[in-house]
C-alpha positions in Angstrom: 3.1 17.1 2.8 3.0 15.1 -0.7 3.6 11.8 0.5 1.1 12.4 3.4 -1.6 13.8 0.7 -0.8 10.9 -1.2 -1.5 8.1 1.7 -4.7 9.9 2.9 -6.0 10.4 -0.6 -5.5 6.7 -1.4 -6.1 5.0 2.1 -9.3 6.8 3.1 -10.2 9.0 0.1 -14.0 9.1 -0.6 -14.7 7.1 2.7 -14.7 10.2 5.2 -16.9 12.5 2.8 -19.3 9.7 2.6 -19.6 8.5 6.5 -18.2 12.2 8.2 -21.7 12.6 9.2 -24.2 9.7 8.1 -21.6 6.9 10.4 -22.0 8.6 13.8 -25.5 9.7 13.2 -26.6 6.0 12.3 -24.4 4.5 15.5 -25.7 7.2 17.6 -29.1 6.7 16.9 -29.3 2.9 15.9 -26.4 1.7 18.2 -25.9 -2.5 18.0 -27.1 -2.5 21.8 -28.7 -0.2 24.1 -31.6 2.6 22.6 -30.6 4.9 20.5 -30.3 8.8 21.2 -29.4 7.2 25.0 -27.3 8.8 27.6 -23.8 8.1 26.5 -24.5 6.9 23.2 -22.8 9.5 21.4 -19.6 8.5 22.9 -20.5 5.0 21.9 -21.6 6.3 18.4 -17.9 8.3 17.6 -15.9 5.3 19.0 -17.1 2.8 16.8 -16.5 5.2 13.8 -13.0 5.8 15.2 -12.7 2.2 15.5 -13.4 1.4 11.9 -11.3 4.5 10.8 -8.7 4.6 13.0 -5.7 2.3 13.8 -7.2 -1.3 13.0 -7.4 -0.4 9.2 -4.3 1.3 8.9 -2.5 -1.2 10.6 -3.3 -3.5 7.6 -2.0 -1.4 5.1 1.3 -0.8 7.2 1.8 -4.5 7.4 1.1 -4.7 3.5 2.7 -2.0 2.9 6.2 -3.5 4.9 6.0 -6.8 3.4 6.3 -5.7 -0.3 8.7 -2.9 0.7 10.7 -5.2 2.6 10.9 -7.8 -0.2 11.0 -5.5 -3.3 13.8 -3.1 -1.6 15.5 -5.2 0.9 15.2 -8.6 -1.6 15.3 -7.1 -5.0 12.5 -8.7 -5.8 9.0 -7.7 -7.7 6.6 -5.1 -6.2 3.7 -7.5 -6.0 2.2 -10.1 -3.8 3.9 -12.7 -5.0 7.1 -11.9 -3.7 5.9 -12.2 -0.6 6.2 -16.3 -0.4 9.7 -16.7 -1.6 11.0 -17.7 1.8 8.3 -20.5 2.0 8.2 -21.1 -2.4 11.4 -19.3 -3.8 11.5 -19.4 -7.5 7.8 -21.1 -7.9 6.7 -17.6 -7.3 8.0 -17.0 -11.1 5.7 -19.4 -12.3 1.7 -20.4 -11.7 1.6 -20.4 -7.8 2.8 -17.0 -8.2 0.7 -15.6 -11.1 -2.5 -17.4 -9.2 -1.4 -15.4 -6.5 -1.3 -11.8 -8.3 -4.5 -12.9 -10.5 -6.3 -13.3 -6.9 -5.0 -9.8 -5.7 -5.9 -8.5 -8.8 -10.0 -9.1 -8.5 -9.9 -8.9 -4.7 -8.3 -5.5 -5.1 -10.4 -4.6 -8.2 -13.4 -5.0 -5.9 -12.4 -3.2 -3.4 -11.6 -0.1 -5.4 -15.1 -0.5 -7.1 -16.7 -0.2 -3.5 -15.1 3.1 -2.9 -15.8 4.3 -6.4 -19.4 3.4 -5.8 -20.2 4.9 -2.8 -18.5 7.9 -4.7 -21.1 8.1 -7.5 -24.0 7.5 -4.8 -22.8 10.6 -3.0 -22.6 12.8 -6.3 -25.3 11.3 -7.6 -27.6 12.9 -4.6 -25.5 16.1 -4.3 -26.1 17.3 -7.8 -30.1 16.0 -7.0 -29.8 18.1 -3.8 -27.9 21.3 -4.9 -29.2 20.8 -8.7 -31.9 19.1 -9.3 -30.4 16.7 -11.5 -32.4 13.7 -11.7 -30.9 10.0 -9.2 -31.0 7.3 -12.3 -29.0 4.6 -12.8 -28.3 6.3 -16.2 -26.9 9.4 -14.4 -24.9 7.3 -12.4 -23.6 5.7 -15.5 -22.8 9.1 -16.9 -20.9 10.2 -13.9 -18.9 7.3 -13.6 -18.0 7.7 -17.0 -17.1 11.2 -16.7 -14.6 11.1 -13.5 -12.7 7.4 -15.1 -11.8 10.1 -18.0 -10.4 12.5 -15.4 -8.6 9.6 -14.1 -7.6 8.1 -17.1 -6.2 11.7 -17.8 -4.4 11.6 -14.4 -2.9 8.1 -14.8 -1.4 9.0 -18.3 0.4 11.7 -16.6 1.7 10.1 -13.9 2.4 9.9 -10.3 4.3 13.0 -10.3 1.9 15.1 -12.5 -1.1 13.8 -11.8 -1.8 11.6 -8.3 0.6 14.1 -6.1 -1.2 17.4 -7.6 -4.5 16.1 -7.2 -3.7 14.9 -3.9 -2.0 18.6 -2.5 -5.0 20.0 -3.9 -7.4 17.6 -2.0 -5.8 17.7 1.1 -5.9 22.0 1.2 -9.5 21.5 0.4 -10.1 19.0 3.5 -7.9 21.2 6.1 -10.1 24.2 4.8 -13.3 22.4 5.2 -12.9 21.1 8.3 -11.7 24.3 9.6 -14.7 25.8 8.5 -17.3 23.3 10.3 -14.7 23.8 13.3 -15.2 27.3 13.6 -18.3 27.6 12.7 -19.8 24.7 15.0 -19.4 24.8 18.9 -15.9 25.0 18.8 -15.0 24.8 22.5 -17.5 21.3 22.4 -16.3 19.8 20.3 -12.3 19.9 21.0 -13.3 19.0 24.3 -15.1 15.9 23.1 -12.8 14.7 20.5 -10.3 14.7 23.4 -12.7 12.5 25.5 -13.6 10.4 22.4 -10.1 10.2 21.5 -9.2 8.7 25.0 -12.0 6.5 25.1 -11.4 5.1 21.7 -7.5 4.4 23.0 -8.2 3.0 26.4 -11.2 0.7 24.8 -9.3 -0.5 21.2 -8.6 -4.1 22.0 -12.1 -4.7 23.6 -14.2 -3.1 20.9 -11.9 -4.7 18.3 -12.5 -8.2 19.7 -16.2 -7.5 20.5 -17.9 -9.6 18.4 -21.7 -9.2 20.0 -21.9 -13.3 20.6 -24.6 -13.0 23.2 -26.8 -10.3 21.8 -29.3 -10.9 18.9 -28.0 -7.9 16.2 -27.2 -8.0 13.1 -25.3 -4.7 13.4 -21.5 -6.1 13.5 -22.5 -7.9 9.7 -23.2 -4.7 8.2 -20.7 -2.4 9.6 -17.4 -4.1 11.2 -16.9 -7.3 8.9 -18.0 -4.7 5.6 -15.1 -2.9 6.7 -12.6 -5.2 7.7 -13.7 -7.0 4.6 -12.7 -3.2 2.8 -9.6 -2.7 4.6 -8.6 -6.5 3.6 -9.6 -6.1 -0.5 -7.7 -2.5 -0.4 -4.6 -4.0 1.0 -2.8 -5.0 -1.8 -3.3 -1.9 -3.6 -2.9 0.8 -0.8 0.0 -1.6 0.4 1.9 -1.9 -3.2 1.1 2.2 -3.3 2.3 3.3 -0.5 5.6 1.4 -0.7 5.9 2.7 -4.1 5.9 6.3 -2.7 7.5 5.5 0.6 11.4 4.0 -0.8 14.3 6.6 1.1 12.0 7.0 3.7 13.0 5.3 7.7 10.8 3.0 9.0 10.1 5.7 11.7 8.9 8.0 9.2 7.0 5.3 7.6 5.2 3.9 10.7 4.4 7.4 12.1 3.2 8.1 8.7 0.9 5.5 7.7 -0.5 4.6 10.8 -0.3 7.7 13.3 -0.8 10.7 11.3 -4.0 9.6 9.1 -6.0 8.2 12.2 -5.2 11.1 14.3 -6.6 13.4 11.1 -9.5 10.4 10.6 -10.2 10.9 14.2 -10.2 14.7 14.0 -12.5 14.6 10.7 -15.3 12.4 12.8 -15.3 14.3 16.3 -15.7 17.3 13.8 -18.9 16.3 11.3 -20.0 13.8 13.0 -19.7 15.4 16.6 -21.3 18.5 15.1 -24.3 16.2 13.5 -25.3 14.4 17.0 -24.9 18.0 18.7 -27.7 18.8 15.8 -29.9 16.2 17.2 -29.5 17.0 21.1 -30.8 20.3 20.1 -34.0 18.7 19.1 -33.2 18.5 15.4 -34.8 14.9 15.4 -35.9 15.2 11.6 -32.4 15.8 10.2 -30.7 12.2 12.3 -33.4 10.2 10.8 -33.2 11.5 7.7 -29.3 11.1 7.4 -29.7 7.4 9.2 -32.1 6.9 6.1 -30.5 8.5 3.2 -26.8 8.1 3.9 -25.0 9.5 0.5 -27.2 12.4 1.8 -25.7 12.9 5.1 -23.3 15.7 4.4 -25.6 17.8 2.3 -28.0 17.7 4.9 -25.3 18.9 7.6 -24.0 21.5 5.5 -27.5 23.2 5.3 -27.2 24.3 9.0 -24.3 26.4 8.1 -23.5 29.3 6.9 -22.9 30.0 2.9 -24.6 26.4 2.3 -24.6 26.4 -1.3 -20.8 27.2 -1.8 -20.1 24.5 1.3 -21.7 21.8 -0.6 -20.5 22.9 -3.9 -16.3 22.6 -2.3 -18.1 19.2 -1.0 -18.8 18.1 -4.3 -15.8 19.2 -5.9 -13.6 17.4 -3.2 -15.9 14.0 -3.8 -15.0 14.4 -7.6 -11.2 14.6 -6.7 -11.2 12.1 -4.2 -12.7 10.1 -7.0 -10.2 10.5 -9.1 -6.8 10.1 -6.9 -8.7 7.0 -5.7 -9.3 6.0 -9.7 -6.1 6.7 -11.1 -3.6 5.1 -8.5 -5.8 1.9 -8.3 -4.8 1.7 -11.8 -1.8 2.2 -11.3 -1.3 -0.2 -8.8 -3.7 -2.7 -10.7 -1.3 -2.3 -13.8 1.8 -2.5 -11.8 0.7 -6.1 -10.5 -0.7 -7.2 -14.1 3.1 -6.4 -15.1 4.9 -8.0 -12.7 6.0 -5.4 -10.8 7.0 -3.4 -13.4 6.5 0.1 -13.2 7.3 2.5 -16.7 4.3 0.4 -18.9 2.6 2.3 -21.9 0.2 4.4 -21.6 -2.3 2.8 -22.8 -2.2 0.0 -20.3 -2.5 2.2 -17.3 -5.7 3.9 -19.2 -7.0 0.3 -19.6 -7.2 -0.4 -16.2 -8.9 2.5 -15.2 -11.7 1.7 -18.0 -11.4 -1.7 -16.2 -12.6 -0.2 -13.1 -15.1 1.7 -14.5 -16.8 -0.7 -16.4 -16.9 -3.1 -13.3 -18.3 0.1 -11.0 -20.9 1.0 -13.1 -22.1 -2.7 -13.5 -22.3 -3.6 -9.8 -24.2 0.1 -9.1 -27.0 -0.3 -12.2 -27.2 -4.1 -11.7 -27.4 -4.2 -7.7 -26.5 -0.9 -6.5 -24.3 -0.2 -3.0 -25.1 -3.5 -1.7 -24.1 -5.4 -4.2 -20.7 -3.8 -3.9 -20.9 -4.3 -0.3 -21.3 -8.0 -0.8 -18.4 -8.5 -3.7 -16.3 -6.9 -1.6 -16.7 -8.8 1.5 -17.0 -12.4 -0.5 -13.3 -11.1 -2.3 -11.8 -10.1 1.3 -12.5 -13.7 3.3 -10.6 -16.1 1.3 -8.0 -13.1 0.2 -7.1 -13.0 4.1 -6.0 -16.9 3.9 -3.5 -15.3 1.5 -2.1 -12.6 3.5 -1.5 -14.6 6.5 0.5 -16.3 3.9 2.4 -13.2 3.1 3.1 -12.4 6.9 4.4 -15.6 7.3 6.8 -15.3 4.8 8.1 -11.9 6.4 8.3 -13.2 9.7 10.7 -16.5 7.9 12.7 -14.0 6.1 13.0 -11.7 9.2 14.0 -14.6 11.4 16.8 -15.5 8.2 18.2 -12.2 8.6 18.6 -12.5 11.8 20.7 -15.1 11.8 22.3 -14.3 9.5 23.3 -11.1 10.5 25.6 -13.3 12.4 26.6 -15.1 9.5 27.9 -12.7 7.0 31.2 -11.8 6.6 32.3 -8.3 5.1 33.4 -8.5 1.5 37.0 -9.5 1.6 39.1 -8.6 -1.4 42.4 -10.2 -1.9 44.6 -6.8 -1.1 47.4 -8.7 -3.1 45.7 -9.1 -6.0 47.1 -7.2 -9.5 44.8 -4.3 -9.2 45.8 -1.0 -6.7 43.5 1.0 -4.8 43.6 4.1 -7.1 42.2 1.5 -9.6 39.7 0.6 -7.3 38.7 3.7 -6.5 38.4 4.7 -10.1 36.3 1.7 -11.2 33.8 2.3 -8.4 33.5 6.3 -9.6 32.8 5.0 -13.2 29.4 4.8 -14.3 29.7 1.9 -17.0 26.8 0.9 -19.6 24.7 -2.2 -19.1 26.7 -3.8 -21.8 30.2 -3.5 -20.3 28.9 -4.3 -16.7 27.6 -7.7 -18.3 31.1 -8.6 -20.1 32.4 -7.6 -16.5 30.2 -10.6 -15.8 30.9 -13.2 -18.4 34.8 -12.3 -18.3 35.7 -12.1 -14.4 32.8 -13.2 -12.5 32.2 -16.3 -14.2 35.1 -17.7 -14.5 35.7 -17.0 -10.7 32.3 -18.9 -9.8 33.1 -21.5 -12.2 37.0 -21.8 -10.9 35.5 -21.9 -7.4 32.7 -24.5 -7.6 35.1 -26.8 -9.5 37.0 -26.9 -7.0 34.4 -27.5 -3.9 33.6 -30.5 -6.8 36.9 -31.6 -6.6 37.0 -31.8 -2.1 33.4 -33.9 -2.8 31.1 -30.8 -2.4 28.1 -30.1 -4.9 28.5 -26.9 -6.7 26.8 -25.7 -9.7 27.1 -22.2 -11.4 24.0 -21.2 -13.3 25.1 -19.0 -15.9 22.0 -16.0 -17.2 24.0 -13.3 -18.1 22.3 -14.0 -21.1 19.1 -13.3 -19.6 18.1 -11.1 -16.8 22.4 -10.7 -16.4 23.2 -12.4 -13.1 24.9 -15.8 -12.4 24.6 -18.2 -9.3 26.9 -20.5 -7.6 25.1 -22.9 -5.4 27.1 -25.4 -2.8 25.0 -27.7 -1.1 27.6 -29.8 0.8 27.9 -33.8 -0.3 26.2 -34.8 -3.6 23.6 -36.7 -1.0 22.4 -33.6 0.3 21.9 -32.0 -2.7 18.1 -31.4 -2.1 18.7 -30.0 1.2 18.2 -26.4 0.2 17.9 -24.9 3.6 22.2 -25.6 4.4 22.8 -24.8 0.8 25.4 -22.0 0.0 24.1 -19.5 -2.3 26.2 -16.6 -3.8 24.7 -14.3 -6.8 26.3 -11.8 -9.0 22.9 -9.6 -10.0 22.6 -6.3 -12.5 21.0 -4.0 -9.8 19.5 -0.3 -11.7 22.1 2.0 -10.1 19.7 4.7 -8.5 20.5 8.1 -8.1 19.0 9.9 -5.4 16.5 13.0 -6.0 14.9 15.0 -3.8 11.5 16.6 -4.9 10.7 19.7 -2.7 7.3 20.8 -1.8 6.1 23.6 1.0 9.5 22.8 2.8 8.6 19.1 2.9 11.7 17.2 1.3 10.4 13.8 -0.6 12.5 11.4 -1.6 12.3 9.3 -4.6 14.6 7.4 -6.6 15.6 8.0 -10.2 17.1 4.6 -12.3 19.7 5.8 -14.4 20.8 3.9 -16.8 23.6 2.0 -15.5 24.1 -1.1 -13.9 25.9 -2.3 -10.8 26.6 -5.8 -10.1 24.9 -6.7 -6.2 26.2 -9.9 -4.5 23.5 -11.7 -3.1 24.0 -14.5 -0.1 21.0 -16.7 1.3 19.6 -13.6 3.1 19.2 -11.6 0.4 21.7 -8.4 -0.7 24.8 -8.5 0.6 24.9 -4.6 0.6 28.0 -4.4 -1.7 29.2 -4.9 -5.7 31.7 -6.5 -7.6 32.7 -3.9 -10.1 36.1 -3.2 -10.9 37.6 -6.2 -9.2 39.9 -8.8 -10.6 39.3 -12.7 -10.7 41.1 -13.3 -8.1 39.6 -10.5 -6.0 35.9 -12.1 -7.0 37.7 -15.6 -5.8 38.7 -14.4 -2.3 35.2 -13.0 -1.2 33.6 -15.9 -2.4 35.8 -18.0 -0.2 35.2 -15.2 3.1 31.8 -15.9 3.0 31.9 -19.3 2.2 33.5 -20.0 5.4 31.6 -17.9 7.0 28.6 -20.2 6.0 30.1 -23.3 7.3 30.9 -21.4 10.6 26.9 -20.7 11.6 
């Protein structure tokens, strides 16, 4: 139930509060063809929310979300963007090419999260007017934006753990109960029945209303509502994608696919047939004042649908409260994320630099709302997405390269072989793998048996006319590398090259955090080291600890050959 709190809270968030009601209404009543309030048209009206809701934008934060998993967990490399490209850059993504790459997702992302954040302050902005009184100014908004980045910046300071997952259980309660509540108190029986038939619809129609692009009709409908969105879902990619694979290692891609893409659209789906459903059923009974009014005052949608119900005042005051939280998890994981890129990937930063992004946001937020309100958020967000889409194509083609490595590979690799009549026994063995060594014996494990082996090893591929090198960094990040290209004249062919590294890996220990019932797992770094071997394909799946030169010698050699044999 965390992790699922977690990816609605961060993937749709303030969205569904916002558009629950005003989206359908507006479709239903201004639809991009047709008249509105028309026979039919409130199918129409729920299927194009369900479209911009549903699978097409969580699709694109599964894809994100698998390429950075895929080449932080599976590669050992950096949870950011730029990781992405090493099958089409390698190491350049260490320098400028990368950085320009994480400096674009950066401000694209940053964008994005100011959209959602503004659209938040809009709709508290006219809920405290409604329930309150309290005066709409763009000094208001400035206060209130100020107010919930403190409640975020409190958040962020405490955590994932403490803070996101808490505020996210708590948010997720509050939406089951609220939804409930409209459910039961609405024409129940109606509206199961039509979210079934809208559900179907929206299936049976998703590639032809995704590729409907409106070419022969004179609207401008598809500008201000699909390409916003798709522009959205695009600038919130790299942060809901570098998120939810941050909260998603231990988990099977089966858990991860129906979780990201399945579970929050059918909820998304459930959440529109229910307020927005409700709020057209409002209008076929002749309340004709309430759609115009929402279609004209949007933030004010919800508010205005609440009034028709029961204990209104307490309705709109849970609706307020869950806008506020909404605000927040949204707030403090985009800084989180934001800080996590600005780091390299790096996760434990100080404090301070996490709060430092979320004043980031907040300054940004309240600049584009005072200076330009939600349409100048609109726009920044859009202009970010278009050319950040040139660079995710990038990304996907680097996945489907490394994919299409691996499978080759998987041909290619050969177990590790140790040299059974080498000095060491298997009770050794065994003992050195139970041992949990520190960092600083692991690397003298390194410079005292692994390097010599490499070094022993490439100098003789040197002396049978092959190119060898070892690069020695066990005085930096702790690994060394023996590349064999073949003849000294194909020494820039890097695509038959022979590659075989000795990294420090964190050795992780495996916690599981329980909550309701729901088992989450999550990995703990300890503090010791193990030493991965790494081929051309990435981790080899096994270390090197305990063994003896010789040992280190003889699975160099197995895979070797095994190279030369595909």
């Amino acid at each position: 139930f965390s992790w699922l709190s977690m990816l609605f809270a961060a993937g749709v968030g303030i969205g569904l509060m916002f558009y629950g009601v005003a989206e359908p209404v507006v479709h239903y009543l201004r639809p991009p063809i047709g008249d509105g309030a028309a026979i039919g048209a409130e199918n129409q009206a729920v299927n194009l929310t369900m479209l911009h809701w549903g699978f097409n934008a969580w699709s694109v934060y599964a894809l994100m979300a698998l390429v950075l998993a895929y080449f932080s967990f599976r590669r050992g490399l950096p949870l950011t963007l730029r990781s992405a490209f090493f099958p089409i850059v390698g190491d350049r993504i260490y320098g400028p090419f990368g950085a320009a790459i994480d400096v674009f997702a950066i401000v694209c992302t940053t964008f994005g999260i100011s959209t959602s954040l503004g659209l938040g302050v809009e709709q508290l902005s006219t809920g405290l007017y409604y329930l309150f009184d309290v005066p709409e100014s763009g000094g208001m908004k400035l206060a209130i934006t100020i107010a919930i980045m403190s409640m975020a910046a409190v958040s962020v300071a405490l955590g994932l753990d403490t803070g996101i997952k808490r505020l996210s259980e708590i948010n997720s309660f509050l939406a089951i109960a609220l939804l409930c509540v409209v459910l039961l108190m609405g024409p129940t029986a109606l509206i199961l029945g039509g979210t079934l038939e809208n559900f179907g619809f929206y299936v049976a129609n998703l590639i032809t209303t995704s590729t409907n692009l409106f070419t022969y009709e004179d609207t401008e409908w598809l500008g201000g509502w699909t390409i916003f969105y798709w522009g959205w879902w695009i600038s919130w990619a790299p942060f809901v994608g570098i998120f939810i694979a941050r909260i998603s290692r231990g988990r099977t891609i089966r858990e991860f696919l129906i979780g990201v893409m399945v579970a929050p659209t059918l909820f998304v789906v459930l959440w529109m047939n229910v307020f927005g459903g409700s709020a057209i059923e409002l209008i076929h009974a002749g309340e004709t004042a309430f759609g115009e009014a929402v279609a004209n005052d949007q933030p004010l949608g919800l508010f205005l649908f609440l009034d028709y119900l029961p204990g209104t005042f307490y309705l709109s005051l849970l609706s307020l409260v869950m806008i506020v939280i909404f605000f927040v998890t949204s707030a403090d994981s985009g800084a989180l994320v934001l800080n996590m890129m600005a780091s390299g990937g790096v996760d434990e930063t100080p404090v301070f630099q996490r709060v430092l992004w979320a004043g980031i946001i907040a300054a940004i937020s309240a600049t584009l709302l005072i200076t330009g309100g939600l349409g100048a958020l609109q726009t920044a967000t859009i202009a970010s997405a278009l050319p950040f889409s040139v660079i995710l194509l990038g990304a996907l083609w680097g996945l489907q390269r490394s994919l299409r490595s691996d499978m080759q590979s998987s041909f290619g690799k050969a177990p590790p072989s140790f040299d059974t009549d080498a000095d060491i026994d298997w009770q050794s063995r065994l003992g050195a793998l139970l041992e949990a060594p520190s960092d600083n014996t692991v690397v003298k494990f390194q410079r005292e048996t692994v390097l010599p082996a490499l070094s022993a090893f490439a100098s003789e591929l040197g002396k049978n006319g092959v190119f060898a090198e070892v690069v020695d960094q066990t005085y930096g990040d702790g690994s060394v590398v023996l590349s064999a290209v073949g003849t000294e004249e194909a020494e820039s062919d890097e695509e038959s090259a022979f590659t075989y590294t000795v990294k420090l890996a964190p050795q992780s220990v495996d916690a599981s955090t329980e909550t309701n019932g729901d088992e989450v797992s999550l990995p703990v770094e300890g503090s010791t080291s193990v030493t991965e071997v790494h081929l051309n394909s990435g981790s080899a799946g096994y270390c090197l600890w305990g063994l003896t030169e010789a040992q280190v010698i003889a699975d160099v050699l197995a895979q070797f050959e095994q190279h030369r044999r595909t």
